[in-house]
N, C-alpha and C positions, 0 to 999 in steps of 0.2 A: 256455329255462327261466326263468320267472318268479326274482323277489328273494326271493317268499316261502318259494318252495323251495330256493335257494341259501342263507338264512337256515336254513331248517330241518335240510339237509343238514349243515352246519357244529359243530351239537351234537351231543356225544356223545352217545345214543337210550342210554336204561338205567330202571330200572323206574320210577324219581321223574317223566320226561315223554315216556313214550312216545305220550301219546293225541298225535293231529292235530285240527286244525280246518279247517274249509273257510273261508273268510276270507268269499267273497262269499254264503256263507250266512248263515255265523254272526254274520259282523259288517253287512253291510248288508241286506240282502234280511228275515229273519227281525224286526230291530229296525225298520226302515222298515214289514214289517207289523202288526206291535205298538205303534207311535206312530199307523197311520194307524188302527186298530182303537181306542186311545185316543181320540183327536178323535172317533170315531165315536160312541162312549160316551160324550165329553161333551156332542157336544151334543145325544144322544138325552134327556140328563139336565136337559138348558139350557134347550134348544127346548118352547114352550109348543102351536107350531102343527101343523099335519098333515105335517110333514117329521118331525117327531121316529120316525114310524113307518118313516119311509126311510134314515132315521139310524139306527137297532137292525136294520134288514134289512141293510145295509150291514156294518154292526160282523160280524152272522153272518155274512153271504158271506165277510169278512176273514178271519174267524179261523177258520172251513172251509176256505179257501181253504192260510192257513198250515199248520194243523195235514195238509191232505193232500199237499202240499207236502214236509213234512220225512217222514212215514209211505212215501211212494212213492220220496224218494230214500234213504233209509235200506235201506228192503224192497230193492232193486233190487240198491245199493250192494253191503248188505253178504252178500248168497245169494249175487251172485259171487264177494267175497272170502271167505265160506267154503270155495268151493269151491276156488278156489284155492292157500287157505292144507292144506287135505287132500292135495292134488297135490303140493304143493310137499314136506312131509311125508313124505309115501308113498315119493315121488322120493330126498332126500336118506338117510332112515333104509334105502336098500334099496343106494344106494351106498355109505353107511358098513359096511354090515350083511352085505348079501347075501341080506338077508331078507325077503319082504312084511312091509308094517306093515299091511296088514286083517286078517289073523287078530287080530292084540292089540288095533288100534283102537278095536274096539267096546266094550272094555273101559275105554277112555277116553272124557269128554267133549266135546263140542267146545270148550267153554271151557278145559277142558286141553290139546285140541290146538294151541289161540289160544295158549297161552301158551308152549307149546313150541317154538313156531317162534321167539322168539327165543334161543333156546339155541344155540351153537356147535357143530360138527360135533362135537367131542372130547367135550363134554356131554351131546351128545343120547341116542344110546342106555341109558346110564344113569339120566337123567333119566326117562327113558321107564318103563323098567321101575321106575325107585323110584314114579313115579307110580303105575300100577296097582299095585303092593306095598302100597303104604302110603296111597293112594289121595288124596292130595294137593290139595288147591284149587289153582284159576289163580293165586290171587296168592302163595300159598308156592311154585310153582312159579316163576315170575317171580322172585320173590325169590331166590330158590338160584343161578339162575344167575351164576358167575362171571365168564363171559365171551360176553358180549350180542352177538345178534348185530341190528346193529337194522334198519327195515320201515320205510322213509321213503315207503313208495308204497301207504301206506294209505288206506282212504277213511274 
């Protein structure tokens, strides 16, 4: 296990910081192609000679390059952790319950089901049904909850 995740492991996850970050995205890989797209731009701006046209072709391949980059792993990322955040769901609300949760599901968001998965077993089916009741946003959901359960193996 990396330090980064022994670091993150260590806090208590509750609604002020539950996001994660990927570290060699967010911190190297994305700003390295943002400085290198920079330089590019300057000296497409500099350059008087017929490189300057390879310099602005360049800058576009970069920031193509970036921009599908975060779109493909985002897209890929997060359709599987939908899906497994619905499983996961389905799964515990039918142990606490005895009951399918797709009959009601539908009835809810997936932004609400994102947010209910940090709810603790003793909260959950309450939460559940005060959400469709009263029909609730992610973050007043998130908020309510008393007892967090937290998702350190987010992407």
């Amino acid at each position: 296990m990396t330090l980064i995740c022994l670091l993150c492991r260590m806090k208590n996850q509750n609604h002020s910081n539950f996001r994660q970050y990927y570290y060699p995205h967010h911190l190297i890989f994305y700003p390295l192609c943002l400085i290198l797209c920079g330089i590019c731009i300057y000296q497409t701006a500099s350059t008087e000679s017929e490189l300057k046209y390879i310099y602005a072709l360049l800058s576009l391949i970069i920031l193509l390059i970036t921009w599908l980059s975060f779109m493909t792993r985002q897209h890929y990322a997060l359709k599987g952790q939908d899906r497994i955040i619905r499983l996961e769901l389905r799964l515990r609300y039918f142990q606490l319950t005895n009951q399918r949760l797709e009959p009601i599901e539908e009835k809810l968001s997936f932004s609400q089901l994102a947010a209910l998965r940090f709810a603790s077993d003793e909260e959950l089916p309450m939460l559940i049904k005060r959400s469709i009741d009263e029909n609730l946003l992610p973050d007043t959901i998130r908020k309510s909850i008393k007892n967090w359960l937290p998702d350190h193996m987010r992407v």
